[in-house]
N, CA, C and O atoms as a Tripos MOL2 file, in Angstrom:
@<TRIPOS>MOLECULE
protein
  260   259    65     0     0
PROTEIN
NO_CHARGES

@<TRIPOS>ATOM
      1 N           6.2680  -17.8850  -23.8340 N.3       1 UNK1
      2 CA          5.3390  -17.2620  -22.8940 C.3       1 UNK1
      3 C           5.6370  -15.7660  -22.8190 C.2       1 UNK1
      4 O           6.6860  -15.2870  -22.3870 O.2       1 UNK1
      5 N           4.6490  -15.1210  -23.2640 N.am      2 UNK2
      6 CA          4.5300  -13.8790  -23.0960 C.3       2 UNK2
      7 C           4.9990  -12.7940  -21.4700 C.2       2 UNK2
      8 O           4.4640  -13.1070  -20.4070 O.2       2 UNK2
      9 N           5.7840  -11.8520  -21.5110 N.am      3 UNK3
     10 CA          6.0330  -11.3700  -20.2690 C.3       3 UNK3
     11 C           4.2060  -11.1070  -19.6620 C.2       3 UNK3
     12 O           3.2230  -10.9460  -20.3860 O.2       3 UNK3
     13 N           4.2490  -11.1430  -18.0960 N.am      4 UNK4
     14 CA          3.0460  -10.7080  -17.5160 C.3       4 UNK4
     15 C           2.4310   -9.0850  -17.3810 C.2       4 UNK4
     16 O           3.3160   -9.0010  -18.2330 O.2       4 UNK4
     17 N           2.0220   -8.1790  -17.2450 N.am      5 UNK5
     18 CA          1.3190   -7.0270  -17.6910 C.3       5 UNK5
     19 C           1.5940   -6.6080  -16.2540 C.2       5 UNK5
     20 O           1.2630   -7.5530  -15.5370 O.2       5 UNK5
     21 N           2.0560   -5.6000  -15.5310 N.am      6 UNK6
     22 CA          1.9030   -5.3430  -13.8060 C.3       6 UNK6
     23 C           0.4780   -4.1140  -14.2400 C.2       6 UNK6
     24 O           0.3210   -3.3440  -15.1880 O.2       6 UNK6
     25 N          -0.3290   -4.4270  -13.0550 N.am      7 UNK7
     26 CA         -1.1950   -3.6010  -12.8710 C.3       7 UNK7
     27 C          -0.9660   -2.1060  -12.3950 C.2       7 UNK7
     28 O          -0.5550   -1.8650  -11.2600 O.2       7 UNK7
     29 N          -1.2420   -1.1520  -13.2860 N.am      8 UNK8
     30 CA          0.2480    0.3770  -13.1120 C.3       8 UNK8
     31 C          -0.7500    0.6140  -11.7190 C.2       8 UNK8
     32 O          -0.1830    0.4350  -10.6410 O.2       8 UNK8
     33 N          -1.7480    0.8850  -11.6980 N.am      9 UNK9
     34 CA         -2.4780    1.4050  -10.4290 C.3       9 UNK9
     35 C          -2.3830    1.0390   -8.9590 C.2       9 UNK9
     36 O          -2.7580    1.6820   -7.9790 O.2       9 UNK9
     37 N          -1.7180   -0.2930   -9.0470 N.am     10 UNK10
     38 CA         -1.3400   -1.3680   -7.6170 C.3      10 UNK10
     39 C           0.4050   -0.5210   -7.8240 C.2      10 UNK10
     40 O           0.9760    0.1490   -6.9640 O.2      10 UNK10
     41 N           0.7540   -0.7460   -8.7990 N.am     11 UNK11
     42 CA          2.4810   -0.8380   -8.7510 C.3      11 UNK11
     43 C           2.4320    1.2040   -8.1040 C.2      11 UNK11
     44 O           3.4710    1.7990   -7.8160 O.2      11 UNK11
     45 N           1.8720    1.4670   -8.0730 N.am     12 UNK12
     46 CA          2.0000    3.0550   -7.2640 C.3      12 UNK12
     47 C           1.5320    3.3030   -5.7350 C.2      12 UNK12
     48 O           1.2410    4.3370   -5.1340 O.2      12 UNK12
     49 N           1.5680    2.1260   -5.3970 N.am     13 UNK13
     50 CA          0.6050    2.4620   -4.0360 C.3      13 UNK13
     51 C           1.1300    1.4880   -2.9240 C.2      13 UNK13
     52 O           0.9120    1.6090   -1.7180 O.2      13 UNK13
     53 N           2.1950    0.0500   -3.8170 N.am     14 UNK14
     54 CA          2.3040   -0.8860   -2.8350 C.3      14 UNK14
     55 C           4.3530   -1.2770   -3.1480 C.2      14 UNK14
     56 O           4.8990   -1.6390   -4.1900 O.2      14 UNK14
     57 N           4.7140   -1.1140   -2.3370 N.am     15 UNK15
     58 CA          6.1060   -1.3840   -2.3910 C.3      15 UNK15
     59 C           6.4460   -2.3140   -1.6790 C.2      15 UNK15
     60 O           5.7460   -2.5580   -0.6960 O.2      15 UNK15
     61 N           7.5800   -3.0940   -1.9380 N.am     16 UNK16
     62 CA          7.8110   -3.9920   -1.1950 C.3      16 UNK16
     63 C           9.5600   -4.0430    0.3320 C.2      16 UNK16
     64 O          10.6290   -3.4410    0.2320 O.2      16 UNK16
     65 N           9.2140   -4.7380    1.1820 N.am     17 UNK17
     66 CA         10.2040   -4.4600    2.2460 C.3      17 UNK17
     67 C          11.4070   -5.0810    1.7230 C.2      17 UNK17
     68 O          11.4100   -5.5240    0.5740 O.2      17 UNK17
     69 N          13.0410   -5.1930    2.9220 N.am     18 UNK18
     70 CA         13.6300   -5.8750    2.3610 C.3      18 UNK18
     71 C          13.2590   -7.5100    3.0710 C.2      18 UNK18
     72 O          13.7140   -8.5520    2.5980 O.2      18 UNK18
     73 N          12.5800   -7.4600    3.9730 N.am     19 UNK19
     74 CA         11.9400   -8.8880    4.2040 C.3      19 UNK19
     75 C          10.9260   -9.3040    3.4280 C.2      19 UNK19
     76 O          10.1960  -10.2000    3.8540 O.2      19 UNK19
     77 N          10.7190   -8.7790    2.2660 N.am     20 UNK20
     78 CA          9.4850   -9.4290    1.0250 C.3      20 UNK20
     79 C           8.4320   -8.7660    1.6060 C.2      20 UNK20
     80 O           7.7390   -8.5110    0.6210 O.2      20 UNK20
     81 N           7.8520   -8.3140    2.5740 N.am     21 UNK21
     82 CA          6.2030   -7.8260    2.7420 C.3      21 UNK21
     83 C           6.0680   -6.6650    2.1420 C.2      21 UNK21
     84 O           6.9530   -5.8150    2.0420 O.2      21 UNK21
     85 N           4.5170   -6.5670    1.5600 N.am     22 UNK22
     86 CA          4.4190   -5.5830    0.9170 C.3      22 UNK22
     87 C           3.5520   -4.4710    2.1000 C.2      22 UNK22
     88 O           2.7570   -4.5020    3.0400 O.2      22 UNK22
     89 N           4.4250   -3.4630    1.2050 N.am     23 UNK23
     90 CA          4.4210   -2.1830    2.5430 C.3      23 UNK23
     91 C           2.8010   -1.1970    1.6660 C.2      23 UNK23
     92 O           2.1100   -1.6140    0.7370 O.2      23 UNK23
     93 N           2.7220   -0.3860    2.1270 N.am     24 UNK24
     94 CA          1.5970    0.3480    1.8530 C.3      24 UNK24
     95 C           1.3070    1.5640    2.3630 C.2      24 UNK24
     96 O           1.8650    1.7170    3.4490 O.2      24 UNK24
     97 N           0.3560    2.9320    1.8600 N.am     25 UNK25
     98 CA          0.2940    4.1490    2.6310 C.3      25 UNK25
     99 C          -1.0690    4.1610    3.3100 C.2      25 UNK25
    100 O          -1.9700    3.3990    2.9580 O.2      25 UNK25
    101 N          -1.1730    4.8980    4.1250 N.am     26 UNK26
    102 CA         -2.7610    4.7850    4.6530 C.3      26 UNK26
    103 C          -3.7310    5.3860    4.1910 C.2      26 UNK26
    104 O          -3.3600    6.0970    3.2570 O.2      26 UNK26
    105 N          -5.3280    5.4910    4.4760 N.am     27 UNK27
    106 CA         -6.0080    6.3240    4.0360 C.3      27 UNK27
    107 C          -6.0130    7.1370    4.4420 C.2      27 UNK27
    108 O          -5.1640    7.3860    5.2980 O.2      27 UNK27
    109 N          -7.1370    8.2210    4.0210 N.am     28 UNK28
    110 CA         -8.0640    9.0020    4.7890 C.3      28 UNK28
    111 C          -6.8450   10.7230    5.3160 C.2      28 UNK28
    112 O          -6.7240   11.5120    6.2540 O.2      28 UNK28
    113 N          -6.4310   10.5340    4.3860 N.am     29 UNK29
    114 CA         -5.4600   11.7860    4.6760 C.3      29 UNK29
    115 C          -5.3880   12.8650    3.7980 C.2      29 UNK29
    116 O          -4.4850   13.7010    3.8360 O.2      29 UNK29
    117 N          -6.8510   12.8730    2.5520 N.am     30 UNK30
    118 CA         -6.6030   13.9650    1.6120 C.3      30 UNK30
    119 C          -7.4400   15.2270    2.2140 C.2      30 UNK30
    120 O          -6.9480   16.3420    2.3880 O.2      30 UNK30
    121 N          -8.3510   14.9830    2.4110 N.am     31 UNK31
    122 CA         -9.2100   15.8590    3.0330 C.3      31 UNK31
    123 C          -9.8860   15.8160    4.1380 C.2      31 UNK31
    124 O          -9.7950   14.8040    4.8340 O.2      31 UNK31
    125 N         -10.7530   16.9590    4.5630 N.am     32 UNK32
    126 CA        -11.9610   17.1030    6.0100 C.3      32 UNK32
    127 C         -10.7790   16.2870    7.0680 C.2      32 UNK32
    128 O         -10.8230   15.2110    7.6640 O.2      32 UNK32
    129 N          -9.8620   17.2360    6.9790 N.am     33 UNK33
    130 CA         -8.9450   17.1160    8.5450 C.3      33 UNK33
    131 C          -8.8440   18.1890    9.4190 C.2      33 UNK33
    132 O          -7.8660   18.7500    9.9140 O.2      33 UNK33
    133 N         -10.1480   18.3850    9.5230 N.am     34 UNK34
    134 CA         -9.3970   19.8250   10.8230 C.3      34 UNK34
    135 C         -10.7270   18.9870   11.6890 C.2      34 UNK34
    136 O         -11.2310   19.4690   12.7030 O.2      34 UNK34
    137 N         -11.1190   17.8120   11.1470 N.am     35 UNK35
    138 CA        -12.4400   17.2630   12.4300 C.3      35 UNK35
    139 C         -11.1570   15.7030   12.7260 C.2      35 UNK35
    140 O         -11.3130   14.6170   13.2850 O.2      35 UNK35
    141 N         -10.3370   16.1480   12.2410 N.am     36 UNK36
    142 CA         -9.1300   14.6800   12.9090 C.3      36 UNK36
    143 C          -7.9810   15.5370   13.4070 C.2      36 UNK36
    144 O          -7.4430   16.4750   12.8190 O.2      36 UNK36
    145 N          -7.6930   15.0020   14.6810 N.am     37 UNK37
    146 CA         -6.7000   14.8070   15.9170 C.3      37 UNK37
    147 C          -5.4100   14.8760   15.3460 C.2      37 UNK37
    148 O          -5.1110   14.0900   14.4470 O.2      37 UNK37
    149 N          -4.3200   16.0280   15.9070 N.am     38 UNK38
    150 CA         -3.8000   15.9060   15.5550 C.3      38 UNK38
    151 C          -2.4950   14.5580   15.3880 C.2      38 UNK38
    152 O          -1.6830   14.4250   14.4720 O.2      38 UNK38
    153 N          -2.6570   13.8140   16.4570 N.am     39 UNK39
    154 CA         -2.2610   12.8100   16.4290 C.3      39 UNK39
    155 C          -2.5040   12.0420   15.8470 C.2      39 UNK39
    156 O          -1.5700   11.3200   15.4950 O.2      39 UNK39
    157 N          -3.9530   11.6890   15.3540 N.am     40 UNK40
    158 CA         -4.2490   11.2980   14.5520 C.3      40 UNK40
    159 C          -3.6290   11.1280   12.8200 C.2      40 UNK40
    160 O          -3.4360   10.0270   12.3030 O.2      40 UNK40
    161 N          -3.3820   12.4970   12.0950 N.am     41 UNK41
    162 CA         -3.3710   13.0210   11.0460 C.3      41 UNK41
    163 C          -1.5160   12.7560   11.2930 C.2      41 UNK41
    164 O          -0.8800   12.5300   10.2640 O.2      41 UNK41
    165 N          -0.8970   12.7860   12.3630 N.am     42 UNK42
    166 CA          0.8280   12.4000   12.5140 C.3      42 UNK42
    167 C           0.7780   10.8910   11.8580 C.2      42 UNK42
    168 O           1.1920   10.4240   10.7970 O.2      42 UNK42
    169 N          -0.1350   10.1860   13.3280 N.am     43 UNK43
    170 CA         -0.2020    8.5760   12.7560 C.3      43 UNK43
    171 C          -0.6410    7.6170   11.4570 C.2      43 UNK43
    172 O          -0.6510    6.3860   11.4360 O.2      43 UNK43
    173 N          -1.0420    8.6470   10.2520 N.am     44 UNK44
    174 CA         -1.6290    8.6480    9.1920 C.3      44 UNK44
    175 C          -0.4040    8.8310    8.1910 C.2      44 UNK44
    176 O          -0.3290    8.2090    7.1310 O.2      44 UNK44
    177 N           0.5600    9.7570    8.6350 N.am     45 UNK45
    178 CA          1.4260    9.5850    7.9200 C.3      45 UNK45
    179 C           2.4230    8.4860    7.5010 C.2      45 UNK45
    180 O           3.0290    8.4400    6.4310 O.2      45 UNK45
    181 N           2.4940    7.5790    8.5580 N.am     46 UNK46
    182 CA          2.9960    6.3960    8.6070 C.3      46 UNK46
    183 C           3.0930    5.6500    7.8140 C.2      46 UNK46
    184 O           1.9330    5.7860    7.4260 O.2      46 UNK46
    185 N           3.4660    4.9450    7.1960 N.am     47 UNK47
    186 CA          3.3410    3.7500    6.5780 C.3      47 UNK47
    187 C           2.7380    2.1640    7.1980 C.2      47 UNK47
    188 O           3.0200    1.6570    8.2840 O.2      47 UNK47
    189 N           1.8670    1.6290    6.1590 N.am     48 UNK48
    190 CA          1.6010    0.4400    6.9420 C.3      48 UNK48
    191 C           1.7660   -0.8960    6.4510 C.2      48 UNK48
    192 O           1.6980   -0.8600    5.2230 O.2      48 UNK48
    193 N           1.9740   -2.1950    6.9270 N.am     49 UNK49
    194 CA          1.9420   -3.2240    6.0990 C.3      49 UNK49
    195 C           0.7420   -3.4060    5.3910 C.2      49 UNK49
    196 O          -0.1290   -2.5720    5.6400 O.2      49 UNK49
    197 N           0.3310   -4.7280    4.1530 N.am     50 UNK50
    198 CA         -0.3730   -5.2750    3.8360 C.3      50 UNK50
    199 C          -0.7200   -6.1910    4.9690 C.2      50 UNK50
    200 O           0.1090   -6.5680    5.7980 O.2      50 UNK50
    201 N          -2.3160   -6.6220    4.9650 N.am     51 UNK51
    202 CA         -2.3980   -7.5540    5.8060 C.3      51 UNK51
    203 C          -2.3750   -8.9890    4.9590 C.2      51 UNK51
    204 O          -2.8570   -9.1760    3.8420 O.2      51 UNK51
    205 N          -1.5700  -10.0980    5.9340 N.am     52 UNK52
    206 CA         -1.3670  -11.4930    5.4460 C.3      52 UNK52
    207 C          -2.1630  -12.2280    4.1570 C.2      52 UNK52
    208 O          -1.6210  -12.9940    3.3600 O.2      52 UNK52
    209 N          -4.1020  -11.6620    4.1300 N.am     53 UNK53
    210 CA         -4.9060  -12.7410    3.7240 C.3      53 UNK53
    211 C          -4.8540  -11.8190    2.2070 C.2      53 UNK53
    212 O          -5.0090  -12.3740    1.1190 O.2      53 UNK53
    213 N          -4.6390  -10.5120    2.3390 N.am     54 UNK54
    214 CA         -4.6210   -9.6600    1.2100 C.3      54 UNK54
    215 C          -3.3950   -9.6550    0.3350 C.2      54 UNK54
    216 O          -3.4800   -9.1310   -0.7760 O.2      54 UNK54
    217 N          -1.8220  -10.4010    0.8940 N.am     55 UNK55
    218 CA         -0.9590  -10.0790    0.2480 C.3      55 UNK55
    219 C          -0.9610  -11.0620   -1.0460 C.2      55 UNK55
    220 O          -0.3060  -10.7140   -2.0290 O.2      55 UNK55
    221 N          -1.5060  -11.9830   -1.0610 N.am     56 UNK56
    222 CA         -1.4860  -12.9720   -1.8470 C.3      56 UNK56
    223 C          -2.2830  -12.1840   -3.0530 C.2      56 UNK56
    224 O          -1.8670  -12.5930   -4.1370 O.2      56 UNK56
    225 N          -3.2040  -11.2740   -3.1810 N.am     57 UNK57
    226 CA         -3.9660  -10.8780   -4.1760 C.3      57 UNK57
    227 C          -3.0430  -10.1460   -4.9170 C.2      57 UNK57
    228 O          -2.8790  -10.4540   -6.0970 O.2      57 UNK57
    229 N          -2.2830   -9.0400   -4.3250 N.am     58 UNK58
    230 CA         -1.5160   -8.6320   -4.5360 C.3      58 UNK58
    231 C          -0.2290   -8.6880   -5.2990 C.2      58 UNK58
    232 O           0.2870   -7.9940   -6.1740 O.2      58 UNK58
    233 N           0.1330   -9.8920   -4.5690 N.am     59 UNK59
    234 CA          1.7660  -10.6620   -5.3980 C.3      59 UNK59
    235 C           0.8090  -10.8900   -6.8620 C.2      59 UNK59
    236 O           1.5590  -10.4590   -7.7370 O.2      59 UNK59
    237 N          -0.1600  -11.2430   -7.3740 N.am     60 UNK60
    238 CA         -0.8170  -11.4790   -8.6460 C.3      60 UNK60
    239 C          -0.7560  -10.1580   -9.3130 C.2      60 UNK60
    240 O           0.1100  -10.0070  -10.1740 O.2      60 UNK60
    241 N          -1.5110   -9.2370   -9.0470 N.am     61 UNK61
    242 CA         -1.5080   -7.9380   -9.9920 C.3      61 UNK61
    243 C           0.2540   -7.7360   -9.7640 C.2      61 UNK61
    244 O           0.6790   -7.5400  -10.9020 O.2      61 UNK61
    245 N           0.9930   -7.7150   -9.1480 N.am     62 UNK62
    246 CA          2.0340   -7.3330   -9.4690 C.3      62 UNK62
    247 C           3.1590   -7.9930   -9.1860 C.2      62 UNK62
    248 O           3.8870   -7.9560   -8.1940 O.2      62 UNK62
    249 N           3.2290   -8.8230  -10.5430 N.am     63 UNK63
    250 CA          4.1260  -10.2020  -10.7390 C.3      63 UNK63
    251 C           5.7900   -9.8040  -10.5780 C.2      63 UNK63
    252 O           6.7350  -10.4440  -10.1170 O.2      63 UNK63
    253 N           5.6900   -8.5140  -11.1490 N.am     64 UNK64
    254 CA          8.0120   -8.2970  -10.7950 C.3      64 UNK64
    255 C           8.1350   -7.3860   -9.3460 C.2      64 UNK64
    256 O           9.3060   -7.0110   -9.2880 O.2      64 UNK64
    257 N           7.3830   -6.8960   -8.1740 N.am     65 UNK65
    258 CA          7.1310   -6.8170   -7.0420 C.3      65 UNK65
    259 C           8.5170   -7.3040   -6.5710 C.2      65 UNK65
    260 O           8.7620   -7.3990   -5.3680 O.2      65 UNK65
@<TRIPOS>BOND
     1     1     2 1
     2     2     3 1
     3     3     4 2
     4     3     5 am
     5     5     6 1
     6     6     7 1
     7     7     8 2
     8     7     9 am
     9     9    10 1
    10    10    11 1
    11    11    12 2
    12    11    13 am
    13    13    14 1
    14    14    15 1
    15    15    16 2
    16    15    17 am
    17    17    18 1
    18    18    19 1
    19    19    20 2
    20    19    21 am
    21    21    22 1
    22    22    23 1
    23    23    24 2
    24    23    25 am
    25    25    26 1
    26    26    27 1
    27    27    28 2
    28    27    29 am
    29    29    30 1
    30    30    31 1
    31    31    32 2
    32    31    33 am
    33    33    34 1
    34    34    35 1
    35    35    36 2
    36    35    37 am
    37    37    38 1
    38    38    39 1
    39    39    40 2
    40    39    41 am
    41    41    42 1
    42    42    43 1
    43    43    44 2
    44    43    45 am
    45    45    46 1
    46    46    47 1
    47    47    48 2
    48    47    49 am
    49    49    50 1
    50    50    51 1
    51    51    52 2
    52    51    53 am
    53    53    54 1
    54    54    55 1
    55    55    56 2
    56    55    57 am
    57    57    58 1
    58    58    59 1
    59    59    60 2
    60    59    61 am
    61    61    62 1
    62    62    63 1
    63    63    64 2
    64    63    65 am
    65    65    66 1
    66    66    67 1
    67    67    68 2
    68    67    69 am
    69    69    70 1
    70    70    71 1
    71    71    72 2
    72    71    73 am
    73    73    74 1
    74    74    75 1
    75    75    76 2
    76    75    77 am
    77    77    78 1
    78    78    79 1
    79    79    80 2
    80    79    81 am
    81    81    82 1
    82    82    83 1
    83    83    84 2
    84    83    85 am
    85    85    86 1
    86    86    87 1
    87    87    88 2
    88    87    89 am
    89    89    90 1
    90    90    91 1
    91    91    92 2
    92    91    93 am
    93    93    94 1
    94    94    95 1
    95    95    96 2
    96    95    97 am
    97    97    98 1
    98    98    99 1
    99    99   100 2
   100    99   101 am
   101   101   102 1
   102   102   103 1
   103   103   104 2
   104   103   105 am
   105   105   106 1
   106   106   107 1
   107   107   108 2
   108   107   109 am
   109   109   110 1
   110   110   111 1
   111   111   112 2
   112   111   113 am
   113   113   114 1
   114   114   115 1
   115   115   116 2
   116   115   117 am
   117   117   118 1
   118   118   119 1
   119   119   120 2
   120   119   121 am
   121   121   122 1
   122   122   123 1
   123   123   124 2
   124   123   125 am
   125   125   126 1
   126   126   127 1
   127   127   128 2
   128   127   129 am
   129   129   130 1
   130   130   131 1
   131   131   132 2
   132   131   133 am
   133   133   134 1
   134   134   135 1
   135   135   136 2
   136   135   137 am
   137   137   138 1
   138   138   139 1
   139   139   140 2
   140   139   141 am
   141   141   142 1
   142   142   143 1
   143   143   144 2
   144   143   145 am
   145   145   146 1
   146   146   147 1
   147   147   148 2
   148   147   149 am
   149   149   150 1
   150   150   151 1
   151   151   152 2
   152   151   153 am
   153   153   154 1
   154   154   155 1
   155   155   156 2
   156   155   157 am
   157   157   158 1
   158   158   159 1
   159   159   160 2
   160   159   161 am
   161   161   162 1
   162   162   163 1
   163   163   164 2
   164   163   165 am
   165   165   166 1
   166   166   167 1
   167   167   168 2
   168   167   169 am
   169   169   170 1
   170   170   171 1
   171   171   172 2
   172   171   173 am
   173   173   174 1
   174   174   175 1
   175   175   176 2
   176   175   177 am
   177   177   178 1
   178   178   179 1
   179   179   180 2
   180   179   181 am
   181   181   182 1
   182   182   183 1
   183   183   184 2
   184   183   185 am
   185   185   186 1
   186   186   187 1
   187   187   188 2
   188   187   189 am
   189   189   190 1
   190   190   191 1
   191   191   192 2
   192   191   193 am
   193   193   194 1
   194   194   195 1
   195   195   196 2
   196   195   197 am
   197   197   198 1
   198   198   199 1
   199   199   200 2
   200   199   201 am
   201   201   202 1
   202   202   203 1
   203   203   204 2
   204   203   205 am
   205   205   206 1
   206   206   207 1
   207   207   208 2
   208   207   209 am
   209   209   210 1
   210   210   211 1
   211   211   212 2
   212   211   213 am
   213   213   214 1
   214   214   215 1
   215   215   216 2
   216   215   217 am
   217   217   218 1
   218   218   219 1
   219   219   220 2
   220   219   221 am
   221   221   222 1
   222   222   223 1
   223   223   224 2
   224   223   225 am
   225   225   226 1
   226   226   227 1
   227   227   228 2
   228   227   229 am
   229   229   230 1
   230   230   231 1
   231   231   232 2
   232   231   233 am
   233   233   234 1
   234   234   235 1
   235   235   236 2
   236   235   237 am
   237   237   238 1
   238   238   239 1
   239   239   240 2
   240   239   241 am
   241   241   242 1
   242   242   243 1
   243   243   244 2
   244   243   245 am
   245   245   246 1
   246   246   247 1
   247   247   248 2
   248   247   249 am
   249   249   250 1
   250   250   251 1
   251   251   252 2
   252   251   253 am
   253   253   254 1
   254   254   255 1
   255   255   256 2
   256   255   257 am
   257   257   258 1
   258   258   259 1
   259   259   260 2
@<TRIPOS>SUBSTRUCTURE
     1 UNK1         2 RESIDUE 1 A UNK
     2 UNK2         6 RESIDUE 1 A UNK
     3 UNK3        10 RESIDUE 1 A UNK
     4 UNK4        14 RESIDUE 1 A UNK
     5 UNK5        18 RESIDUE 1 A UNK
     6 UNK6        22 RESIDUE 1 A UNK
     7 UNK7        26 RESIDUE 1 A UNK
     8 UNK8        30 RESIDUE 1 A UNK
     9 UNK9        34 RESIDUE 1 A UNK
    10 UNK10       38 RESIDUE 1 A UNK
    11 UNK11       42 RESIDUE 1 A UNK
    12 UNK12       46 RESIDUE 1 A UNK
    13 UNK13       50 RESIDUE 1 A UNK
    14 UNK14       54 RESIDUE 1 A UNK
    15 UNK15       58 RESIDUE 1 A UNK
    16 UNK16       62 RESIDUE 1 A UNK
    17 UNK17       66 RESIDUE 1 A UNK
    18 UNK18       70 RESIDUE 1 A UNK
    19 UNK19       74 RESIDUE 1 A UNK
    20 UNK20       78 RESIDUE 1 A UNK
    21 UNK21       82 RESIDUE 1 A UNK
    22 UNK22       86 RESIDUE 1 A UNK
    23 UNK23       90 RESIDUE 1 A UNK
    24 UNK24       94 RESIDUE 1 A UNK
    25 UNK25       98 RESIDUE 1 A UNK
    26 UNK26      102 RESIDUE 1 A UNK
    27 UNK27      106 RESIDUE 1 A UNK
    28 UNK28      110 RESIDUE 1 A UNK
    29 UNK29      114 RESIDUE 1 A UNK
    30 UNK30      118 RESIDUE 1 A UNK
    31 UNK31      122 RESIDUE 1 A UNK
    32 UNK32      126 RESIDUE 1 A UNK
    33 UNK33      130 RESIDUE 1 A UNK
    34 UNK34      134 RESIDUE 1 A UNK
    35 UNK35      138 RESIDUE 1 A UNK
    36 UNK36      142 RESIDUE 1 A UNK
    37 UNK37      146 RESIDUE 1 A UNK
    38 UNK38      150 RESIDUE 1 A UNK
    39 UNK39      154 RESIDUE 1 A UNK
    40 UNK40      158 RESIDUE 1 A UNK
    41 UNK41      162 RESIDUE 1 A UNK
    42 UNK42      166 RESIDUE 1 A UNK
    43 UNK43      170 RESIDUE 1 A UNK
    44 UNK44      174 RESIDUE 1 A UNK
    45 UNK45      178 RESIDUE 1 A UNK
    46 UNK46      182 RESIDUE 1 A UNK
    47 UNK47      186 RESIDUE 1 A UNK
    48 UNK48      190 RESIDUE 1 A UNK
    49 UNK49      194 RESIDUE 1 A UNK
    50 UNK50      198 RESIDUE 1 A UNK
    51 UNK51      202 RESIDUE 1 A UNK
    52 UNK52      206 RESIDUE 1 A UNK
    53 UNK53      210 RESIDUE 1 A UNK
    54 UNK54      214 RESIDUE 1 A UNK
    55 UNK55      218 RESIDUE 1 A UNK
    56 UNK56      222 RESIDUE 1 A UNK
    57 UNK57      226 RESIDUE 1 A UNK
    58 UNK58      230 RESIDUE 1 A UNK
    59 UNK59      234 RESIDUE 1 A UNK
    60 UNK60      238 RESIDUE 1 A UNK
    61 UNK61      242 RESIDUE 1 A UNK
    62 UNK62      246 RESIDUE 1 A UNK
    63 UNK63      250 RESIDUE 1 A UNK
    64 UNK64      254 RESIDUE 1 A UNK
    65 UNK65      258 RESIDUE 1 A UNK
């Protein structure tokens, strides 16, 4: 059996915790921010989880995760 292929475009965007969940960055933070809050544009920096029903798609495109 052939090794599996990781999808390079998922493997740059989704990392995983040391409790297994896969972690993630948010949107909406490249541009047209002076019409977003600055609190806003703080809380953006954050990191966020995957949500539950989505992680499963995920663990597929990126099988060594």
């Amino acid at each position: 059996m052939p090794k599996m292929k990781t999808k390079r475009g998922a493997a740059k965007r989704f990392s995983k915790t040391g409790s297994g969940k896969i972690k993630r960055s948010k949107a909406f933070t490249s541009h047209i921010l002076t019409k977003k809050s600055t609190k806003r544009k703080r809380n953006l920096r954050k990191s966020g989880l995957v949500d539950p029903s989505n992680a499963s798609t995920i663990r597929k495109i990126l099988p060594y995760l």
